[in-house]
C-alpha positions as CSV (number, residue, x, y, z in Angstrom):
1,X,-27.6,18.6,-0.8
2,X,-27.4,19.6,-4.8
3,X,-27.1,16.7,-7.1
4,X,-23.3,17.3,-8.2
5,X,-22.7,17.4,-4.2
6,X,-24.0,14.1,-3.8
7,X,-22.8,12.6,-6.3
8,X,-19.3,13.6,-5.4
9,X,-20.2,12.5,-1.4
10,X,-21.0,8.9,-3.0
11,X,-17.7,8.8,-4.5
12,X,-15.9,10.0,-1.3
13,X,-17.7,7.0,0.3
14,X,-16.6,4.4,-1.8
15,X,-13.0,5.3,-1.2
16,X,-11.1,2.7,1.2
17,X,-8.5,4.8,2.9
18,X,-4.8,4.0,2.7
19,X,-3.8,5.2,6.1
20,X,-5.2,7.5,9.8
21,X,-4.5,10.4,7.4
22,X,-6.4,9.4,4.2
23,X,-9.4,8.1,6.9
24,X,-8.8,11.9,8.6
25,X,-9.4,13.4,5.1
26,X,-12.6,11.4,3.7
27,X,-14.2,11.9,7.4
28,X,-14.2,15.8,6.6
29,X,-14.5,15.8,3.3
30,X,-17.8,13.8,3.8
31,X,-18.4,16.5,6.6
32,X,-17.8,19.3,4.5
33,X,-20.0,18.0,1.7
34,X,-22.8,17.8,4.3
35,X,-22.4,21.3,5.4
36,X,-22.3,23.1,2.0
37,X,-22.7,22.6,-1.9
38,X,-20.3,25.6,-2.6
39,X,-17.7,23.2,-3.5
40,X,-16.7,24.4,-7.0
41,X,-14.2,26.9,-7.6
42,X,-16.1,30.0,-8.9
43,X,-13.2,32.9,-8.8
44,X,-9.6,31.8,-9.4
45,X,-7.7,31.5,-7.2
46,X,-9.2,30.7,-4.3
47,X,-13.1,31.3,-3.9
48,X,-14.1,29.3,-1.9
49,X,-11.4,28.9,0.2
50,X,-11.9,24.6,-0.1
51,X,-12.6,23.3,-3.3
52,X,-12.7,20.2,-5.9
53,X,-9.7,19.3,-7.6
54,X,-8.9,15.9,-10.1
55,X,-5.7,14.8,-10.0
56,X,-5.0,12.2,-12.9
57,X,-2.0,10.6,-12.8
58,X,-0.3,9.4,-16.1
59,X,0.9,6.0,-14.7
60,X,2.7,3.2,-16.7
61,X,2.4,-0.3,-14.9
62,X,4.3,-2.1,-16.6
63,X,7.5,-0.2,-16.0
64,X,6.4,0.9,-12.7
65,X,6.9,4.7,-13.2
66,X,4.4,7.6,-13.0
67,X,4.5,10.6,-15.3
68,X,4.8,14.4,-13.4
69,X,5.4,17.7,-14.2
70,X,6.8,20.8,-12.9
71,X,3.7,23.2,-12.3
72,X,4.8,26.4,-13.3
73,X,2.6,28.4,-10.9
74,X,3.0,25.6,-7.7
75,X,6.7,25.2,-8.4
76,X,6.0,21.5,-7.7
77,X,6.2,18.2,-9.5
78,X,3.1,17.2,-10.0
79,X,0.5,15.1,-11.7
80,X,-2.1,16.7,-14.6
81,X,-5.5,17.7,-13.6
82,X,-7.1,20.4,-12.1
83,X,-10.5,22.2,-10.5
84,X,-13.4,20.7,-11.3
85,X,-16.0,23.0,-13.1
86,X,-19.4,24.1,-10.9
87,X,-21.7,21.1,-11.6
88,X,-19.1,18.6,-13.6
89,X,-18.4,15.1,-12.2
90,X,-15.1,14.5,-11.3
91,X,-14.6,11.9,-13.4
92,X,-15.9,13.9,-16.1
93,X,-12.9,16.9,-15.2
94,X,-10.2,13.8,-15.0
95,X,-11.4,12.7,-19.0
96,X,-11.4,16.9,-19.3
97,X,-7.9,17.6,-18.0
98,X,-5.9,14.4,-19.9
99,X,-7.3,15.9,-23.1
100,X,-6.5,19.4,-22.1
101,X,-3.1,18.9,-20.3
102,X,-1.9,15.5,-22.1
103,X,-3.6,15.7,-25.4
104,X,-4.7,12.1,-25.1
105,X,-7.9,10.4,-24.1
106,X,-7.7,9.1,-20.4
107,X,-7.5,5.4,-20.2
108,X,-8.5,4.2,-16.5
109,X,-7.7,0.6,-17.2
110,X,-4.9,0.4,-14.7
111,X,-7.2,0.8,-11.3
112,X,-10.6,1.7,-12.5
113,X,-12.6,4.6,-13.2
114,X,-13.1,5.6,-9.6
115,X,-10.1,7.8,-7.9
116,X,-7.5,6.1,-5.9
117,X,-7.4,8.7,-3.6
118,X,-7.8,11.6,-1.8
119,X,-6.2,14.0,-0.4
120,X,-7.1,18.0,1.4
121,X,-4.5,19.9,0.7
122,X,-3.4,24.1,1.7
123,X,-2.1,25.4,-1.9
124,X,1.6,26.8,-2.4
125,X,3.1,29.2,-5.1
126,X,1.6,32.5,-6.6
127,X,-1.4,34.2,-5.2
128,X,-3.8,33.0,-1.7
129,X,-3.5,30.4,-0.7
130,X,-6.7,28.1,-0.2
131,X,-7.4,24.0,0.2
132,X,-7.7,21.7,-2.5
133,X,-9.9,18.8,-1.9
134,X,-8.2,16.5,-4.0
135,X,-9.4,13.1,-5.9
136,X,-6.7,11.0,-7.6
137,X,-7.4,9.3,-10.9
138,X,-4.7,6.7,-12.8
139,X,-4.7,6.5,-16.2
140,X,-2.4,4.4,-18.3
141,X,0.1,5.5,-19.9
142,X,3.5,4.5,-21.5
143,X,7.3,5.0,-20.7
144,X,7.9,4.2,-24.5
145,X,5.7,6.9,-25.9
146,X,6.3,10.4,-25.9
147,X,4.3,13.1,-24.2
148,X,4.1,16.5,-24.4
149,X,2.8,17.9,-21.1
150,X,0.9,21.6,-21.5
151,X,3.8,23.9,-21.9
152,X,1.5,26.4,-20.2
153,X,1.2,24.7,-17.2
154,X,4.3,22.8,-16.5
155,X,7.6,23.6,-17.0
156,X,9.3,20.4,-17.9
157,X,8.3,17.0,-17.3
158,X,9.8,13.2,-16.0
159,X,9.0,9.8,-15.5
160,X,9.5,8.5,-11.9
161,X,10.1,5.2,-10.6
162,X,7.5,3.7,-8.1
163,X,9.6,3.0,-5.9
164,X,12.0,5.8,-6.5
165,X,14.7,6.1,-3.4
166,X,14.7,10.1,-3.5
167,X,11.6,11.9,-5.4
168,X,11.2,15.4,-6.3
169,X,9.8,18.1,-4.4
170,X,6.4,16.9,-5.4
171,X,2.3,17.5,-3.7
172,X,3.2,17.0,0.1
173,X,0.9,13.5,-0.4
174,X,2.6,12.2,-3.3
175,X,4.7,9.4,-1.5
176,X,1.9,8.2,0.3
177,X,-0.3,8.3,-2.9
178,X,2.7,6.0,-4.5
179,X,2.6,3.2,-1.3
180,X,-1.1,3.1,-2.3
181,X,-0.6,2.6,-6.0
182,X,2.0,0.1,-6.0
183,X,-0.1,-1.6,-3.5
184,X,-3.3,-1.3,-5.6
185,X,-0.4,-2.9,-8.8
186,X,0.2,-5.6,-6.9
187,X,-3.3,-6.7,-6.2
């Protein structure tokens, strides 16, 4: 196992999962890990079929609301982030994709530093489709600021209540992500 693979499978194994699905998803990402280092996308879209992704997920705690955008090419509301490069740490692509999508420095005060969650996920919208290996970040953020999303990757953008009754059509995981952040917010 490369370096960059194992470093990712140590992350994988300090996740506690939220639910059987979560537990599901971290027993074969860990497996998948142990079967191959081509975990990096190297051709857009989808080469290899299964690849890294880091969510990072604008978050303000204090008025309990999360920060997402309509993806343009997922037609999707979803959080910032994206593939991690061949050899970068996820964390490293979370600090990456704040400044590239947000314009801001990540702050990870809210959870930590280590993803919240994760998540393997089949890929909607324009071209193959493929699985994204997903690991959430939270970052801090702030209902009274304003934000001004990448207008090349999202569409528009809205904050959403925790606890929101009805959400948007959002990553198919996105509720259960939420019952583990307000959880997480309440600790």
């Amino acid at each position: 196992m490369q370096a960059a693979t194992a470093a990712v499978a140590d992350i994988v194994r300090t996740l506690t999962p939220w639910d059987a699905l979560e537990r599901g998803h971290i027993a074969e990402t860990l497996r998948w890990l142990s079967e191959s280092d081509d975990i990096f996308r190297r051709v857009k879209p989808a080469t290899p079929p299964r690849h890294l992704v880091s969510y990072v997920v604008l978050v303000d705690p204090d008025s309990r609301a999360v920060l997402l955008g309509l993806h343009r090419k997922a037609g999707l509301w979803l959080p910032t982030g994206g593939h991690v490069d061949p050899g970068e740490h996820p964390l490293a692509t979370a600090r990456r994709e704040t400044a590239e999508e947000i314009a801001i420095e990540a702050d990870f005060t809210v959870v930590g530093d280590a993803p919240l969650f994760l998540t393997i996920t089949t890929t909607v919208g324009i071209g193959p489709s493929h699985e994204d290996v997903s690991l959430w970040y939270v970052i801090r953020g702030s209902r009274d600021r304003e934000y001004a999303l990448d207008p090349a990757e999202f569409a528009d953008q809205r904050w959403f209540p925790l606890d929101a009754a009805e959400l948007p059509t959002a990553d198919p995981h996105f509720e259960r992500f939420l019952a583990k952040l307000t959880a997480a917010l309440l600790v």
